[in-house]
Backbone as CSV, one residue per row, in Angstrom:
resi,resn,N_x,N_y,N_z,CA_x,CA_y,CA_z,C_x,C_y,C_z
1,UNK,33.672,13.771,9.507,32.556,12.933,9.069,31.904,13.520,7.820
2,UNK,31.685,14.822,8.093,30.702,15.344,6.583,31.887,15.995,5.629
3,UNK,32.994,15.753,5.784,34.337,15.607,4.597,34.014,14.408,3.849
4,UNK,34.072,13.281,4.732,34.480,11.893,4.046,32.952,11.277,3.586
5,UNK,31.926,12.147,3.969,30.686,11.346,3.757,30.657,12.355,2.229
6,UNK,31.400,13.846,1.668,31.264,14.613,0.592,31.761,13.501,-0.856
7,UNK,33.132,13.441,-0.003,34.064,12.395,-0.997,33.256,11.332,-1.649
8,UNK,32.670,10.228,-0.495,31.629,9.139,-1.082,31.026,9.457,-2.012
9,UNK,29.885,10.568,-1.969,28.667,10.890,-2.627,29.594,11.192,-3.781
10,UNK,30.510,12.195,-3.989,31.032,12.716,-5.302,31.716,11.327,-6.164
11,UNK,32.546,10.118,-5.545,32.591,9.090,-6.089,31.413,8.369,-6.294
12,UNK,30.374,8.276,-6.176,28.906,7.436,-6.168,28.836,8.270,-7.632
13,UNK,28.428,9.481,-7.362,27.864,10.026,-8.967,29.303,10.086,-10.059
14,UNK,30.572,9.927,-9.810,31.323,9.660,-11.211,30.996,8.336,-11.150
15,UNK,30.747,7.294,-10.310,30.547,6.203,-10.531,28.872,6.061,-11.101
16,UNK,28.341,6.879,-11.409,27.068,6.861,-11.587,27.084,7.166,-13.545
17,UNK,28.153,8.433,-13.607,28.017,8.948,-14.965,29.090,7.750,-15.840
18,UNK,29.676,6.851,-15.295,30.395,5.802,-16.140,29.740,4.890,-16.162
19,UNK,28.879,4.479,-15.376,27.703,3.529,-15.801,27.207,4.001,-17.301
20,UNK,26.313,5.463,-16.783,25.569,5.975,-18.187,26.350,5.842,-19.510
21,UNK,27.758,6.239,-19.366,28.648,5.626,-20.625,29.110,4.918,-20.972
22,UNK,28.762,3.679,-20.244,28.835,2.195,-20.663,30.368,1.918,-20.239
23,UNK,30.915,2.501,-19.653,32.293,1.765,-18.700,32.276,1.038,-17.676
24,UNK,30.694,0.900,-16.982,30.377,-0.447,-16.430,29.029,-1.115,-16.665
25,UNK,29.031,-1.961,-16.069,27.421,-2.852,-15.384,26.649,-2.039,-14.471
26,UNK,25.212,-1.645,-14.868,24.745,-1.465,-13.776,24.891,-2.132,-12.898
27,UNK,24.410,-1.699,-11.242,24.684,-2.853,-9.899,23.205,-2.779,-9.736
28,UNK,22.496,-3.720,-8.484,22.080,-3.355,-7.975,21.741,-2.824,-7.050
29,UNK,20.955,-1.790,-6.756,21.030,-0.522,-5.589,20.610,-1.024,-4.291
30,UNK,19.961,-2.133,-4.067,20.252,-2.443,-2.983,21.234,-3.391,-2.459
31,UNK,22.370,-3.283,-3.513,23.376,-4.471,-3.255,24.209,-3.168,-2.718
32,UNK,24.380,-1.776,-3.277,25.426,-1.132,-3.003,25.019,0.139,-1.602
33,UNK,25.978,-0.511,-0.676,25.774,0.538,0.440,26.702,1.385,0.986
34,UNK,26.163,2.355,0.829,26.517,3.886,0.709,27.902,3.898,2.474
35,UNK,26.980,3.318,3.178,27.253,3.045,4.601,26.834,2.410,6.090
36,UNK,27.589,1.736,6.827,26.810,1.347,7.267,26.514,1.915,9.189
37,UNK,26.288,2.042,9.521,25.308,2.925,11.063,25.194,1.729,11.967
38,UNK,26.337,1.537,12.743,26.190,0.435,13.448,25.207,-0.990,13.098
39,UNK,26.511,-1.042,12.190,26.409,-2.572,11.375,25.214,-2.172,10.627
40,UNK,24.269,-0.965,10.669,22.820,-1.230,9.415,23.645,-0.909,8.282
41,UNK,23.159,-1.384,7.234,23.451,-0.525,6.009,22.387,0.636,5.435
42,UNK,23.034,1.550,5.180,22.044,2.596,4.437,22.529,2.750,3.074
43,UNK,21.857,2.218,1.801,22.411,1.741,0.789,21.702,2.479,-0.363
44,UNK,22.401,1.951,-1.681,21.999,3.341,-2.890,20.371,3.291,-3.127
45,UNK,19.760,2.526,-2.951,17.748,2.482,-3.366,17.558,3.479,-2.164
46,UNK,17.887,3.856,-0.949,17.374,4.104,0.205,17.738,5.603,-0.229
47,UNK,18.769,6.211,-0.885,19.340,7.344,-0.607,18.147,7.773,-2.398
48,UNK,18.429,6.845,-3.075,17.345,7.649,-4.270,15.897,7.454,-4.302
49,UNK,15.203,6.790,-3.347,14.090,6.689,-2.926,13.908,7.889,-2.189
50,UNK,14.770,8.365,-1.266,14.499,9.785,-0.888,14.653,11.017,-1.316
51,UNK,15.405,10.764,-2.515,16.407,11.915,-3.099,14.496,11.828,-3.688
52,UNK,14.000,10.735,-4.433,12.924,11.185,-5.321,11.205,11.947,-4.550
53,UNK,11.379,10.931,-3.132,10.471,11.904,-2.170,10.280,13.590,-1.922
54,UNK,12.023,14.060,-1.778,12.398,15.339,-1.281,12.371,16.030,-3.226
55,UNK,12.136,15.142,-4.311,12.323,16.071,-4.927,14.192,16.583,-5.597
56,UNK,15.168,15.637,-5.159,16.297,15.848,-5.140,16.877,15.720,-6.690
57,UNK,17.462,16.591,-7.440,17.794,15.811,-8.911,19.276,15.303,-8.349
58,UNK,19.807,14.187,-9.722,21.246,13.648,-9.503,22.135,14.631,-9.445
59,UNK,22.105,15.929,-10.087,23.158,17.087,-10.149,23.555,17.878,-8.693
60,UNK,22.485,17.339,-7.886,22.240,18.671,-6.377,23.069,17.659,-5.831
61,UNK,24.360,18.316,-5.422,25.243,17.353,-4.900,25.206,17.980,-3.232
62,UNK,25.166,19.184,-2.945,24.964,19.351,-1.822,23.682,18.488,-1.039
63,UNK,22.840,19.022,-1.324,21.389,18.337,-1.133,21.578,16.895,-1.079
64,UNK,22.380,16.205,-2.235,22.231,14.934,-1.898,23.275,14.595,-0.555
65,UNK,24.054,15.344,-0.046,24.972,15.086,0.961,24.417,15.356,1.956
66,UNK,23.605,16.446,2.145,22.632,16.779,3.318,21.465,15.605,3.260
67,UNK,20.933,14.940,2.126,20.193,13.929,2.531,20.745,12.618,3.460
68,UNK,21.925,12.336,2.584,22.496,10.981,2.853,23.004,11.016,4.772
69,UNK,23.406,12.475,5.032,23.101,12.911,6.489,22.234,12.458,7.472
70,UNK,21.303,12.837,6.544,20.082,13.016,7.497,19.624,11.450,7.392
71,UNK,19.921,10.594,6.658,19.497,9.088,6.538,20.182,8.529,7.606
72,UNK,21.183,8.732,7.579,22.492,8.138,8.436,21.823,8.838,9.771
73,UNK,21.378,9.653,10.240,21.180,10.135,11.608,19.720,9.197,12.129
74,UNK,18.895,9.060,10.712,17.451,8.595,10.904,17.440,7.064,11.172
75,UNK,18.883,6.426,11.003,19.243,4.963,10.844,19.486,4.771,12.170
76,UNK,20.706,5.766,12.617,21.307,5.438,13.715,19.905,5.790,15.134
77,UNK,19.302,6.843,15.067,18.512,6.489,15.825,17.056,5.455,16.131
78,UNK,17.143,4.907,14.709,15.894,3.570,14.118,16.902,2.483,14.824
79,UNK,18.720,2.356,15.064,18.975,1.324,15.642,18.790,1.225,16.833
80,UNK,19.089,2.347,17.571,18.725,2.605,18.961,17.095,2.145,19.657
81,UNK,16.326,2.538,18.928,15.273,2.040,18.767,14.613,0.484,19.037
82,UNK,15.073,-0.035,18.070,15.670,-1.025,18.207,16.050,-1.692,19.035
83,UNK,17.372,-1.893,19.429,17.654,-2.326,20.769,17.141,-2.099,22.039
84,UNK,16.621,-1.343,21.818,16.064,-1.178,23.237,14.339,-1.498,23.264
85,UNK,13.810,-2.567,22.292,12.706,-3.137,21.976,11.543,-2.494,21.732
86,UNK,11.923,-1.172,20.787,10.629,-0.955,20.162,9.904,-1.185,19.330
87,UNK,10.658,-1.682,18.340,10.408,-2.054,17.423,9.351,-3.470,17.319
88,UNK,9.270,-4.098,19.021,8.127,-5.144,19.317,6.799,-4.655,20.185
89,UNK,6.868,-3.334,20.042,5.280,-2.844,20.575,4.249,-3.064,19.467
90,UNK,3.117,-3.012,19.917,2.113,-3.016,19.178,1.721,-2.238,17.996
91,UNK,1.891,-0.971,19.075,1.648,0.592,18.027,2.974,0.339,16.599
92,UNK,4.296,0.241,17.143,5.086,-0.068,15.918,5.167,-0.950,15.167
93,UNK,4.528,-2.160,15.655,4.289,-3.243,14.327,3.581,-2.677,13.463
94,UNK,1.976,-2.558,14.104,1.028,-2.181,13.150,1.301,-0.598,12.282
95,UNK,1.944,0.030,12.797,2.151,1.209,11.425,3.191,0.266,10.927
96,UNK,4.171,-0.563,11.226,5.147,-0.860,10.125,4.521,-2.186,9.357
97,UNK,3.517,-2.779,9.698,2.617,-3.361,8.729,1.668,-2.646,7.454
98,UNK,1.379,-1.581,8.395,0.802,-0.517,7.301,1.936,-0.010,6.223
99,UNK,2.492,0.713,6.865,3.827,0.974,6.161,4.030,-0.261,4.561
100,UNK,4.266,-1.499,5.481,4.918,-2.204,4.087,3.397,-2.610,3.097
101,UNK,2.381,-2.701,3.522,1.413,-3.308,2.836,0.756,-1.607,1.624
102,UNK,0.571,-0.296,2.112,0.657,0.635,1.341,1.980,0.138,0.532
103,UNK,2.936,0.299,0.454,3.900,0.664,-0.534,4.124,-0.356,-0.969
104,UNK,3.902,-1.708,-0.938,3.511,-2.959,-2.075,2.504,-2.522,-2.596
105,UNK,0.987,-1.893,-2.322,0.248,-1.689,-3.045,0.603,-0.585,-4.182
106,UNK,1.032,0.509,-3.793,1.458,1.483,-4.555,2.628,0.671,-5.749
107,UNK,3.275,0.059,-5.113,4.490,-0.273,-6.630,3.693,-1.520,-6.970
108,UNK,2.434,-2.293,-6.782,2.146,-2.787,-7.801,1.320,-2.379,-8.066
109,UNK,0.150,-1.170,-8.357,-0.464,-0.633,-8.735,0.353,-0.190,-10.218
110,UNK,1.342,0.592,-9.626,2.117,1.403,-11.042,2.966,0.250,-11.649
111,UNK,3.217,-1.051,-11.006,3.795,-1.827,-12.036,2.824,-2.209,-13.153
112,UNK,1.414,-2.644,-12.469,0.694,-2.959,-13.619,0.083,-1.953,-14.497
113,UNK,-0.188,-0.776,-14.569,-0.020,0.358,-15.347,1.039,0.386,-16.093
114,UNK,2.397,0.493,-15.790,3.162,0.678,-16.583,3.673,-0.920,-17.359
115,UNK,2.978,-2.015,-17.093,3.112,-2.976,-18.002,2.334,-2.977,-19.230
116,UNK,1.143,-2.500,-18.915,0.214,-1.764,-19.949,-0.310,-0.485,-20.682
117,UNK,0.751,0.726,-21.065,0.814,1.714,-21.162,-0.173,1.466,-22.260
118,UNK,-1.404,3.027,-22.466,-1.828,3.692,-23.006,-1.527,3.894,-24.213
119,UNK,-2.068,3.694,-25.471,-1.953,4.325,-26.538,-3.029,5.176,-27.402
120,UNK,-2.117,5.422,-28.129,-3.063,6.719,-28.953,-4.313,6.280,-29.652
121,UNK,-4.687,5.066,-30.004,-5.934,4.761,-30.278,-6.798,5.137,-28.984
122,UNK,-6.723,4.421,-28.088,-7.564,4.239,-26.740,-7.534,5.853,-26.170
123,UNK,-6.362,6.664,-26.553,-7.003,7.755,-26.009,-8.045,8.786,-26.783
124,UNK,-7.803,8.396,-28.393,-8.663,9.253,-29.310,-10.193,8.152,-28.973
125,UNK,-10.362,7.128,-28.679,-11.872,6.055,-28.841,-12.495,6.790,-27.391
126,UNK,-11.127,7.319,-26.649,-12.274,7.986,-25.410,-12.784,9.067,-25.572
127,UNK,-11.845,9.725,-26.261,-12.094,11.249,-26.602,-13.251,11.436,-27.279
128,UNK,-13.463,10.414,-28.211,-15.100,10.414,-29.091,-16.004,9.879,-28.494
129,UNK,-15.756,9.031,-27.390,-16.750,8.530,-26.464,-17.300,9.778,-26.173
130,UNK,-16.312,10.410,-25.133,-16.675,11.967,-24.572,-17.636,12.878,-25.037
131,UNK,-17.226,12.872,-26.247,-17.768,13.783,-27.091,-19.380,13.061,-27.516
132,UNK,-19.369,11.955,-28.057,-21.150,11.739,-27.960,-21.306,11.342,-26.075
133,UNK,-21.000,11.515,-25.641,-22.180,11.967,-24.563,-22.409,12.803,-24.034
134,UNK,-21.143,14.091,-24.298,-21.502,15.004,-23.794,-22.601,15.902,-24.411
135,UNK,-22.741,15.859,-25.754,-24.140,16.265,-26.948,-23.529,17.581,-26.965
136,UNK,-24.342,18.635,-27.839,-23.581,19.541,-28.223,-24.117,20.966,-27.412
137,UNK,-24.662,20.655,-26.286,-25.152,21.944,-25.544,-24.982,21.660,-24.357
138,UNK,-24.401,23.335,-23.645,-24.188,23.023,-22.082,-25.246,23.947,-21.291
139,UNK,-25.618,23.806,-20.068,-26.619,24.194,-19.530,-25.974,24.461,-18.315
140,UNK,-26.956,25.772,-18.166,-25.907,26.904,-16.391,-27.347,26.425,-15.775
141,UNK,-27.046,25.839,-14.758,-28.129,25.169,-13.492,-27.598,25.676,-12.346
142,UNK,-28.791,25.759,-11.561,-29.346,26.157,-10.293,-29.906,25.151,-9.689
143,UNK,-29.646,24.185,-8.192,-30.375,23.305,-7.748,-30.322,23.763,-6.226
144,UNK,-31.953,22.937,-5.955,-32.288,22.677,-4.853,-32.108,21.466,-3.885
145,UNK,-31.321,21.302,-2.597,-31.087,20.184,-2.417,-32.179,19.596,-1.228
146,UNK,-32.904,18.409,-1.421,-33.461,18.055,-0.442,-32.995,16.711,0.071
147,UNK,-34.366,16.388,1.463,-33.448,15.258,1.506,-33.562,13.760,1.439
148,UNK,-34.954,13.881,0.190,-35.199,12.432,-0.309,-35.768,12.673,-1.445
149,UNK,-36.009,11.649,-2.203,-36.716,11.485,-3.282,-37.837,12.074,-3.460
150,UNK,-38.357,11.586,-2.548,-40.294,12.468,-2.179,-40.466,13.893,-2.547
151,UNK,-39.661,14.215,-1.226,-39.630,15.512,-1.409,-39.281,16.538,-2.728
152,UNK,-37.984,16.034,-3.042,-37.875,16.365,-4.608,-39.028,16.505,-5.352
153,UNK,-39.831,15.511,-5.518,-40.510,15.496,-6.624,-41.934,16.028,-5.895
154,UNK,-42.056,16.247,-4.755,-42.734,17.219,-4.246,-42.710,18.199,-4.996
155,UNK,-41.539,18.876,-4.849,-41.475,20.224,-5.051,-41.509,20.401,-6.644
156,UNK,-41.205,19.408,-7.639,-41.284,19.772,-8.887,-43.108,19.579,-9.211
157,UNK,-43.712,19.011,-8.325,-44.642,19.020,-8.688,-45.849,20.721,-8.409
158,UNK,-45.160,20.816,-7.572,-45.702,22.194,-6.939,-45.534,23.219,-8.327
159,UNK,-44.311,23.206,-8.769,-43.931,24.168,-9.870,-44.781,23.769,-10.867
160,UNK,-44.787,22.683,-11.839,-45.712,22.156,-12.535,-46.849,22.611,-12.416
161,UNK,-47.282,22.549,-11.291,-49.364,22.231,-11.042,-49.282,23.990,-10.875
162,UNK,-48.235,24.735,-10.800,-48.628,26.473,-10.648,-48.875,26.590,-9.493
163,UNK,-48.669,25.588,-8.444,-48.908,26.358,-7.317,-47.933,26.780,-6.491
164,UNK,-46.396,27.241,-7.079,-45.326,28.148,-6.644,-44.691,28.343,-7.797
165,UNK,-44.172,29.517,-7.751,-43.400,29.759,-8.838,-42.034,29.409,-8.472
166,UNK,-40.929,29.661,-8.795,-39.211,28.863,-8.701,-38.879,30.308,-7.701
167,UNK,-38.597,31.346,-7.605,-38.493,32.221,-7.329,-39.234,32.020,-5.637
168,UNK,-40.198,31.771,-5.318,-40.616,31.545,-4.082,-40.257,30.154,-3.654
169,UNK,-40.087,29.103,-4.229,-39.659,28.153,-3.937,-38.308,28.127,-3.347
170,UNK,-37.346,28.812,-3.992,-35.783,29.319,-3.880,-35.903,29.931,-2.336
171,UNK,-36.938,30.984,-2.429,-36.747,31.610,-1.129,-37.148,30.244,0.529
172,UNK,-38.272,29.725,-0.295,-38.679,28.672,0.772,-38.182,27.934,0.878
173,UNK,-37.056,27.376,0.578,-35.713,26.750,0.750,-34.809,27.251,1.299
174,UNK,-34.337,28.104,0.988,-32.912,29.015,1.930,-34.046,29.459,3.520
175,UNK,-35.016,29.452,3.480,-35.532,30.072,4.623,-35.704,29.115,5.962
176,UNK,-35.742,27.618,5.356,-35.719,26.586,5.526,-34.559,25.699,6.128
177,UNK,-33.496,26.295,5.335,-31.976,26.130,5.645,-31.660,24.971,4.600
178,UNK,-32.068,24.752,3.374,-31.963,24.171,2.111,-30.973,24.514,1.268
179,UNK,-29.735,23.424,1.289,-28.670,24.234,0.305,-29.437,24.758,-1.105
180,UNK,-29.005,26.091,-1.309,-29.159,26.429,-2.771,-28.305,26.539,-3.873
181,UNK,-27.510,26.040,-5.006,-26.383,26.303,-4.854,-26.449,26.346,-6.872
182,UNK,-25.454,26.896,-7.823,-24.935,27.121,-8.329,-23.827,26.786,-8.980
183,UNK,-23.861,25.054,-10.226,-23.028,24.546,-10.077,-22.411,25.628,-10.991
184,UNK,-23.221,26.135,-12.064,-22.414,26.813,-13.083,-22.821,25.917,-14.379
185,UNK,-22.429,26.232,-15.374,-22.102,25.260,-16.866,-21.953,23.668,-16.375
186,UNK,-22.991,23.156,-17.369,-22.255,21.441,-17.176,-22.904,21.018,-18.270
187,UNK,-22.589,19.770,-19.085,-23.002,19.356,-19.947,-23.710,18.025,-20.011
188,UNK,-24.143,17.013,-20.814,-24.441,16.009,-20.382,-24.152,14.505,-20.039
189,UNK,-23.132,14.764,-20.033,-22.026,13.450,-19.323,-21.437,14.227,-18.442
190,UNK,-22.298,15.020,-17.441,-21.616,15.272,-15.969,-22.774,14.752,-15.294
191,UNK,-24.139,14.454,-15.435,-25.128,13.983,-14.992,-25.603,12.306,-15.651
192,UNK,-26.131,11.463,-14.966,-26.409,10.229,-15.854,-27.580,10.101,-16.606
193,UNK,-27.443,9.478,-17.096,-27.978,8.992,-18.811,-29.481,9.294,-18.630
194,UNK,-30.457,8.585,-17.862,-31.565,9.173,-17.777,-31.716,10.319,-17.480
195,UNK,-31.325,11.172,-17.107,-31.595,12.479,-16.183,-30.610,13.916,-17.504
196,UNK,-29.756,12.909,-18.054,-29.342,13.642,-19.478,-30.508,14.072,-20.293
197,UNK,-31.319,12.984,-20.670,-32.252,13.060,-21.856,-33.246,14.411,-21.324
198,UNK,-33.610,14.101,-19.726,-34.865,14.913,-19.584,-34.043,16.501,-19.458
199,UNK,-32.883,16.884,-19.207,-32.066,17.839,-19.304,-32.152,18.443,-20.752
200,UNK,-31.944,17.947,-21.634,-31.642,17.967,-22.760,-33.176,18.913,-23.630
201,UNK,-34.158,18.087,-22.769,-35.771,18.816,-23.129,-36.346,19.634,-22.147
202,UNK,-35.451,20.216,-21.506,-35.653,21.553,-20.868,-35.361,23.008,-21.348
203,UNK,-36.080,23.439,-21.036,-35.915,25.252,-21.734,-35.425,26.038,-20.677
204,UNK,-34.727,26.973,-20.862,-34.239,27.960,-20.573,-35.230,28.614,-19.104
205,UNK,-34.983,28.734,-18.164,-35.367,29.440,-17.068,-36.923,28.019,-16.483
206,UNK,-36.802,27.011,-16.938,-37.586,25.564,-16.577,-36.824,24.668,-15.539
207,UNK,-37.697,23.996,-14.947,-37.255,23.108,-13.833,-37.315,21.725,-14.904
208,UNK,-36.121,20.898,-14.426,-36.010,19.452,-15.105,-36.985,18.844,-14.643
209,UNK,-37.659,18.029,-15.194,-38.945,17.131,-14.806,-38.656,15.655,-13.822
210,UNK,-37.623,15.837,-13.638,-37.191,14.632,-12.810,-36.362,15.376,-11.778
211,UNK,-35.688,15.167,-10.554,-34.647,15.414,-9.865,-33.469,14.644,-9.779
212,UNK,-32.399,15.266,-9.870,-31.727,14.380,-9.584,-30.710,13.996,-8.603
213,UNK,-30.106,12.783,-8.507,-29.548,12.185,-7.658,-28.084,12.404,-7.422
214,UNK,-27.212,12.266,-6.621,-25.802,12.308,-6.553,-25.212,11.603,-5.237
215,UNK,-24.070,11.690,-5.000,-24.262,10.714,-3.632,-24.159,12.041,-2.777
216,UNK,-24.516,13.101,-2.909,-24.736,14.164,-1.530,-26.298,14.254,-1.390
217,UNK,-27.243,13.834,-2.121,-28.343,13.723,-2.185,-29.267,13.737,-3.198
218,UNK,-30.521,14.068,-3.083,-31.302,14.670,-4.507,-31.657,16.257,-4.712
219,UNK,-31.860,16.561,-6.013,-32.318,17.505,-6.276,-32.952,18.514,-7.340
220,UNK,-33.473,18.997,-6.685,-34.583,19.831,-8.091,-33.387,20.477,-8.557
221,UNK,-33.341,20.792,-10.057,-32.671,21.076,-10.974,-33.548,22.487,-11.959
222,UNK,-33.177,23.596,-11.682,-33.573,24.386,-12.815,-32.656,24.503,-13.855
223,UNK,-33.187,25.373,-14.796,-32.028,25.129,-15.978,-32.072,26.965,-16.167
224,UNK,-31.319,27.762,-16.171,-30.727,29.332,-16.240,-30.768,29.843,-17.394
225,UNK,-30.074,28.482,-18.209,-29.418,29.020,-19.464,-29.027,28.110,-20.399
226,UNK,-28.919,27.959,-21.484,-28.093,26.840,-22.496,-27.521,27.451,-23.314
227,UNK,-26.547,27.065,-23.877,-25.643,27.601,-24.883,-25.294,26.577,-25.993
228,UNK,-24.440,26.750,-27.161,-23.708,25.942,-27.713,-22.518,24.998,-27.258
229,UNK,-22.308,24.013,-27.439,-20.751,23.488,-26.647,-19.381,23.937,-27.515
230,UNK,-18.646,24.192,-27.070,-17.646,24.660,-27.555,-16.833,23.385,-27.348
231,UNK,-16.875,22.111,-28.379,-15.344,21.404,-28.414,-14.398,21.401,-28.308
232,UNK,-13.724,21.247,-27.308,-11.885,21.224,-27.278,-11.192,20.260,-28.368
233,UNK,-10.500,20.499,-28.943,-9.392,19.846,-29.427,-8.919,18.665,-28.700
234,UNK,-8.677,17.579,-29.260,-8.376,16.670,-28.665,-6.813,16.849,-27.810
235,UNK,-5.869,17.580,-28.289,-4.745,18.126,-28.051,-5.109,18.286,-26.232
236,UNK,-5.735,19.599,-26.500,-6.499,20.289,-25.186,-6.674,19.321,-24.148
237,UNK,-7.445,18.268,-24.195,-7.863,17.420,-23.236,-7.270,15.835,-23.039
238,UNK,-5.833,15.884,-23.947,-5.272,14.320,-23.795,-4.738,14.104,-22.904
239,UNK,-4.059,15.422,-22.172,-3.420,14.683,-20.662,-4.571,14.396,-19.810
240,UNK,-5.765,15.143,-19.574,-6.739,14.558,-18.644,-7.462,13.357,-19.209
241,UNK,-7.664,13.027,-20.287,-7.828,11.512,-20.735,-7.130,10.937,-20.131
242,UNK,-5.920,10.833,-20.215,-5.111,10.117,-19.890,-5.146,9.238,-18.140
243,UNK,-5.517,10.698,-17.440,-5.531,10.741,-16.242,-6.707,9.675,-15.944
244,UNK,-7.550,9.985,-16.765,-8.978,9.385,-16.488,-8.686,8.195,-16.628
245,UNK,-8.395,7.828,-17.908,-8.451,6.426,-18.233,-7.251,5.354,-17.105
246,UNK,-6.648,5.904,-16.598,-5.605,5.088,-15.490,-5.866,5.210,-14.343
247,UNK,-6.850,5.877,-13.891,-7.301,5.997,-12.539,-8.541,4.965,-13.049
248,UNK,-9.391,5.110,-14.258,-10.490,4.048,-14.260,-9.643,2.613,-14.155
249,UNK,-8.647,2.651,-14.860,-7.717,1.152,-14.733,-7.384,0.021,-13.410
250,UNK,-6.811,1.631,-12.600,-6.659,1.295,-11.720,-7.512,1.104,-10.196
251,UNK,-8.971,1.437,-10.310,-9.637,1.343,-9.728,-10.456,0.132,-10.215
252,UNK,-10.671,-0.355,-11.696,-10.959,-1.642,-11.816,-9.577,-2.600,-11.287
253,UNK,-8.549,-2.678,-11.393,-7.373,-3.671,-11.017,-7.850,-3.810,-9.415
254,UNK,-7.754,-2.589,-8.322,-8.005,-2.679,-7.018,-9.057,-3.584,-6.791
255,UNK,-10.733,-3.275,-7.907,-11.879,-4.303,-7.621,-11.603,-5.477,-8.120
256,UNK,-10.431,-6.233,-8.941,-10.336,-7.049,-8.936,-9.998,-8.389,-8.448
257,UNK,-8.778,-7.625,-7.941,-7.978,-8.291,-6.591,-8.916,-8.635,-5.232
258,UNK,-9.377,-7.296,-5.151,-10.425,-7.120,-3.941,-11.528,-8.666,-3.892
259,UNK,-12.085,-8.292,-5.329,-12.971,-9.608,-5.141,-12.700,-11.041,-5.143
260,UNK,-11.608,-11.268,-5.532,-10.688,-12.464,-5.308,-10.243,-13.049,-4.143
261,UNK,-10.148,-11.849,-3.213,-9.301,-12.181,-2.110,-10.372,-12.816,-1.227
262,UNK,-9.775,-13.963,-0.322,-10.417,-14.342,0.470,-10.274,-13.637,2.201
263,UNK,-11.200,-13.290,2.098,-11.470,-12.199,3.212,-12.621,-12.554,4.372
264,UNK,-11.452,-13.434,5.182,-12.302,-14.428,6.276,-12.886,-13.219,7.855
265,UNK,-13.530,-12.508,8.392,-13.296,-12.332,9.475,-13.257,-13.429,10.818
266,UNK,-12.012,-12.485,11.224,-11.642,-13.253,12.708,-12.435,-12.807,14.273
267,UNK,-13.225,-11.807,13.972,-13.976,-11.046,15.421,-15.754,-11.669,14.693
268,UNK,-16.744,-11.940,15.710,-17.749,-12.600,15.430,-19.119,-11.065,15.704
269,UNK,-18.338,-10.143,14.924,-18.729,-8.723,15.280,-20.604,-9.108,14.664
270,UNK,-20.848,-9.553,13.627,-22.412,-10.250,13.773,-22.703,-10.380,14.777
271,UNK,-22.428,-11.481,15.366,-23.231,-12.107,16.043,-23.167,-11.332,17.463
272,UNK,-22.071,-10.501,17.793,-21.972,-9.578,18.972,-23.458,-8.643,19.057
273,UNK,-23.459,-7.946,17.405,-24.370,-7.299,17.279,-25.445,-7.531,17.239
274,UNK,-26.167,-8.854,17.073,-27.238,-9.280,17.121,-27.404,-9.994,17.987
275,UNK,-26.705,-9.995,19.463,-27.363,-10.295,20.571,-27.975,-9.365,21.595
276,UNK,-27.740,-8.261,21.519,-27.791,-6.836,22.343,-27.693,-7.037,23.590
277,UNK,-28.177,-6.125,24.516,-28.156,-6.191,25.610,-29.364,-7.410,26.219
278,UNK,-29.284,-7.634,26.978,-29.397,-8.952,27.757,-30.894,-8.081,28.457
């Protein structure tokens, strides 16, 4: 069996490198099957869909023979399966609904990305975006986290009016059990736009006059330190542009669809909830 299953694979890839030199037609890969496992077929998309999971290149001919193995073993016991009606339980529909509805989402996610690839304008118009908002100074902060608005501005008011200094405040927080924490350097497009400006008119070893917000909570903001910004090269930062700008893409495409879709519920979970107990 793993003689004649060597032979296949080694005819698949000369039949693979005469394609590349134009001595045939491509096929298509799910037309061509490798083999079939009591009557299934396990066919060429199935064996390079995994070869690309595991990481497999076209040259690893062992590896690809130990895959095509292990497909053929994973088939024959998915038929067994099978017949003997598992494949109509509950639990296995619904992961194999999950199953197919993830991986339509995933290949049309990257189809529509890659129908619209990125170019070098759009990544230099972000790069200068970047750059005016980040302004040209970064600031080493220290914050206090509380756990509302109030309180925040409680406490900046305390500092203000002189009636604690930051130093006892710090302590009356950790004593409290108040995260204290240390983001380090950040500049001003890591914080939003209002809360930039009042950053921006803070001095050195001063509390920001506002607190601010994040979705872990609010918080008083001192400022440690400021420096100059040191600009990266656009070079430096084009693959993470890149990154950015296709994850923003693709998280607008997801809200698009999303809001389109008609999304009826079938459980009257309202109205369950707003009858309570009796």
């Amino acid at each position: 069996m793993r003689h004649s299953l060597l032979i296949f694979v080694l005819i698949f890839l000369i039949s693979g490198c005469e394609q590349q030199q134009g001595k045939s037609e491509p096929v298509d890969g799910n037309q061509v099957v490798l083999v079939e496992v009591d009557g299934r077929p396990v066919t060429l998309n199935m064996l390079e869909r995994a070869m690309e999971a595991r990481g497999v290149e076209d040259g690893e001919h062992e590896r690809m023979r130990e895959l095509l193995d292990e497909l053929i073993r994973v088939q024959a016991v998915a038929n067994v399966a099978r017949s003997e009606g598992l494949a109509d339980s509950p639990e296995v529909q619904a992961e194999l609904r999950l199953a197919e509805s993830q991986t339509l989402f995933r290949h049309y996610v990257n189809q529509a990305q890659r129908a619209e690839p990125l170019d070098e304008e759009q990544l230099r118009a972000a790069y200068e975006a970047q750059l005016k908002r980040s302004g040209d100074r970064q600031y080493d902060v220290e914050v206090i986290a509380y756990a509302d608005q109030a309180r925040a501005l409680q406490a900046i008011e305390r500092i203000e009016s002189g009636d604690i200094d930051y130093a006892a405040l710090k302590s009356e927080a950790e004593a409290s059990g108040r995260r204290v924490e240390r983001p380090g350097w950040i500049d001003q497009s890591q914080v939003p736009e209002d809360f930039a400006a009042q950053l921006a008119e803070t001095g050195a070893n001063q509390v920001v006059a506002k607190p601010l917000k994040d979705s872990q909570g609010w918080f008083l903001v001192r400022v440690k330190g400021r420096r100059d910004l040191e600009v990266p090269a656009f070079e430096q930062v084009r693959e993470g542009i890149a990154r950015s700008l296709l994850q923003q893409r693709r998280q607008a495409l997801i809200q698009s669809i999303h809001d389109q879709a008609e999304v009826e519920p079938m459980l009257p979970l309202e109205a369950a909830d707003d009858k309570g107990p009796d």
